[in-house]
C-alpha positions as CSV (number, residue, x, y, z in Angstrom):
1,X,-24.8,6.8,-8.6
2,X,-23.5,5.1,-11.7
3,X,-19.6,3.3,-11.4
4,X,-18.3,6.4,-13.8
5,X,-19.4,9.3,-11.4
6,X,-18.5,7.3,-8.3
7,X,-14.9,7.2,-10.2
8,X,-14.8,10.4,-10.6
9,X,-15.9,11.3,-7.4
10,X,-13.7,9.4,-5.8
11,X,-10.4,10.5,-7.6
12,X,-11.3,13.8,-7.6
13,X,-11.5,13.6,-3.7
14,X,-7.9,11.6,-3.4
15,X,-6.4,14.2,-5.7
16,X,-7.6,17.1,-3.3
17,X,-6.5,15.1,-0.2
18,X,-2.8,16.2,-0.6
19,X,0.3,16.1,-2.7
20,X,0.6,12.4,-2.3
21,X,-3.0,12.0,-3.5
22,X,-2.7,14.1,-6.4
23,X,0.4,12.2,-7.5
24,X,-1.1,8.6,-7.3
25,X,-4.6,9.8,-9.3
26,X,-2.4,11.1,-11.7
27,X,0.0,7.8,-12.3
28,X,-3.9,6.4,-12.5
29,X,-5.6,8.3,-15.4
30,X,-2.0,8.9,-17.2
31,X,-1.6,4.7,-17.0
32,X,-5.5,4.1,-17.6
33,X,-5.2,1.8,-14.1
34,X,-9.0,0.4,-13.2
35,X,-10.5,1.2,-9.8
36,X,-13.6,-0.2,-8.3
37,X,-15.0,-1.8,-5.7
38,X,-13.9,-5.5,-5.3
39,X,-14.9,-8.1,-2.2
40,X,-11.7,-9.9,-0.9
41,X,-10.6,-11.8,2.2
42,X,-11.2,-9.8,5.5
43,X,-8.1,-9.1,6.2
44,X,-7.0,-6.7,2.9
45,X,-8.4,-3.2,2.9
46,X,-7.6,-2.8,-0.6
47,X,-5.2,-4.5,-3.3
48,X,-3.6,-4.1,-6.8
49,X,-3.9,-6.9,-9.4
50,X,-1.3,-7.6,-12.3
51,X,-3.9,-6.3,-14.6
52,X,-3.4,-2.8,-13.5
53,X,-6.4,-3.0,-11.8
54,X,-7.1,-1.7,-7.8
55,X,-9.8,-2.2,-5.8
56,X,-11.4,-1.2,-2.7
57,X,-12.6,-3.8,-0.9
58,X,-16.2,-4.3,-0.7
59,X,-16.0,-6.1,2.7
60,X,-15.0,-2.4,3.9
61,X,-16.4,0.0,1.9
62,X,-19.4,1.1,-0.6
63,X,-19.2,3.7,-3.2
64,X,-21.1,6.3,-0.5
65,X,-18.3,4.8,2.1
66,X,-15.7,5.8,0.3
67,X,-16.6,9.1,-0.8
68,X,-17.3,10.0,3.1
69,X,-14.9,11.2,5.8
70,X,-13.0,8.4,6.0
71,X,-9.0,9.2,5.3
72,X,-8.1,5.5,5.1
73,X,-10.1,5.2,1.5
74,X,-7.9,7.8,0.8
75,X,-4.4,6.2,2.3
76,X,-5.3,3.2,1.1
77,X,-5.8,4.6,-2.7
78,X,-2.0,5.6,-2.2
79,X,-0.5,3.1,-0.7
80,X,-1.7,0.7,-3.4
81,X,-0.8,3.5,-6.1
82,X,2.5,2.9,-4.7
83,X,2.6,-0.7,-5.3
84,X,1.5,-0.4,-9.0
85,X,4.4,2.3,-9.6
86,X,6.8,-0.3,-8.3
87,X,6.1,-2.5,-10.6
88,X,4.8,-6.1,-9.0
89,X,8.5,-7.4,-8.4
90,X,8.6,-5.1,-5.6
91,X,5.5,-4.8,-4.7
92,X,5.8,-8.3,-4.0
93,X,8.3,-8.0,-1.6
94,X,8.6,-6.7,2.0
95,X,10.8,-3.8,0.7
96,X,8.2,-2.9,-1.1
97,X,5.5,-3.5,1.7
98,X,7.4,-1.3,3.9
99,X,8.4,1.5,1.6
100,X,4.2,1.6,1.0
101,X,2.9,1.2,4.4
102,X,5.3,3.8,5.4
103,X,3.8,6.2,2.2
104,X,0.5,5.1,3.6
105,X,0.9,6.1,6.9
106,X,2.9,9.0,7.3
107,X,0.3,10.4,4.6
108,X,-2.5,9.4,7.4
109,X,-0.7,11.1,10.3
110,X,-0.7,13.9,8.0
111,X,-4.0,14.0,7.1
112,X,-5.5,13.4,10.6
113,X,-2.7,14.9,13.2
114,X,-3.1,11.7,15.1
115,X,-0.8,9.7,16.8
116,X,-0.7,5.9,15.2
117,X,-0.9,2.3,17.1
118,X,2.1,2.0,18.9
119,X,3.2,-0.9,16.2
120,X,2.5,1.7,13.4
121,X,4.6,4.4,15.1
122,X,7.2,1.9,15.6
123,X,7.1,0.7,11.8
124,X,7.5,4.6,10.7
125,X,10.6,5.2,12.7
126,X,12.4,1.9,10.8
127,X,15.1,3.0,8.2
128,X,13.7,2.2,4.6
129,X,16.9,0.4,3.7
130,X,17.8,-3.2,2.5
131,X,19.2,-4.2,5.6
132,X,17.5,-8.1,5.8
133,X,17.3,-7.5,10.1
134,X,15.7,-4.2,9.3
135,X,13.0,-5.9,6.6
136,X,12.5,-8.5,8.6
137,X,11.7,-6.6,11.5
138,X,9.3,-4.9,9.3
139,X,7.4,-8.1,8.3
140,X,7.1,-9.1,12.4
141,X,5.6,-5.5,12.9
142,X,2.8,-5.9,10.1
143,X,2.0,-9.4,11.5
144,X,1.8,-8.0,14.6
145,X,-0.9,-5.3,13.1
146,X,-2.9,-7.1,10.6
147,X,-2.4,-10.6,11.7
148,X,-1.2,-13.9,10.0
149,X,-3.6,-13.5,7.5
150,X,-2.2,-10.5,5.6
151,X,1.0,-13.1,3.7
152,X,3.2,-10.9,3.9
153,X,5.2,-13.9,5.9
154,X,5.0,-15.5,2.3
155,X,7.5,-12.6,0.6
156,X,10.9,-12.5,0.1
157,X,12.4,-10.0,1.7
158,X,14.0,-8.4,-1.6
159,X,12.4,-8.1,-5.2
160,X,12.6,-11.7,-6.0
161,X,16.0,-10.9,-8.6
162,X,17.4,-9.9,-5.4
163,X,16.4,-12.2,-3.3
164,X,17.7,-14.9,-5.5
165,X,21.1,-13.0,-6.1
166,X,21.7,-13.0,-2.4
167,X,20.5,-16.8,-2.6
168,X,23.4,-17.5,-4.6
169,X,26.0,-15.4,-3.5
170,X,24.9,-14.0,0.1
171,X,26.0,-10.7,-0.6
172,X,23.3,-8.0,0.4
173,X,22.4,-5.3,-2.1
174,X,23.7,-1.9,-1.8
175,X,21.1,0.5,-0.6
């Protein structure tokens, strides 16, 4: 199967997933965002790049993979979706990791009716505020699930304009 029927195989089955699907495939084609197959450390399933680009990652999936029954090429699709429609400011910030893990995986309890790792579970019943206690207790749950090796430990809390206004004045933003 050449890349361009794999692509279209592939959006065509997010869009039919569910609403959330739909949505993110059509940000894609309406912002002409590239999506492929990528290899990338271990520990990411997928990621955006600033090039509008996302990828699956290779380590993880194949074109035939992906295309299966496997609702986390799906999830994943969205959740990184998400981050592009942030814009990377937020993306890059654990606001914006937890308002698209949260996306992600409140889509995948949809789409399978099962019940999540008990971390996961815990994740989906936080607030999606900007309370710093609250983020940070977001960023010690996704260690706790993917490990060390995932960064987000390396983000500021906020979208960096944020995080440097509170720097400077340590006032909190107003949700």
């Amino acid at each position: 199967m050449n890349d361009t029927e794999w692509l279209e195989n592939y959006l065509e089955k997010v869009a039919r997933s569910s609403e959330e699907g739909r949505r993110a495939v059509e940000f894609v084609r309406a912002n002409r965002i590239r999506v492929g197959l990528r290899r990338a450390r271990k520990s990411v399933g997928a990621f955006w790049t600033f090039g509008r680009k996302f990828y699956l990652n290779s380590r993880h999936y194949t074109k035939e993979s992906a295309l299966g029954d496997n609702p986390r090429a799906v999830t994943l699709f969205v959740h990184e979706v998400r981050h592009l429609q942030q814009g990377a400011l937020t993306a890059l910030s654990v606001y914006g990791e937890l308002d698209a893990w949260q996306y992600e995986f409140r889509l995948f309890k949809k789409m399978t009716g099962k019940r999540l790792h008990p971390v996961l579970e815990e994740m989906l019943a936080l607030p999606f505020n900007l309370e710093r206690g609250n983020l940070r207790h977001a960023r010690k749950l996704m260690n706790k699930f993917a490990g060390k090796r995932y960064l987000v430990w390396l983000l500021p809390l906020y979208p960096l304009p944020m995080e440097v206004k509170y720097w400077l004045t340590r006032k909190a933003p107003s949700n």
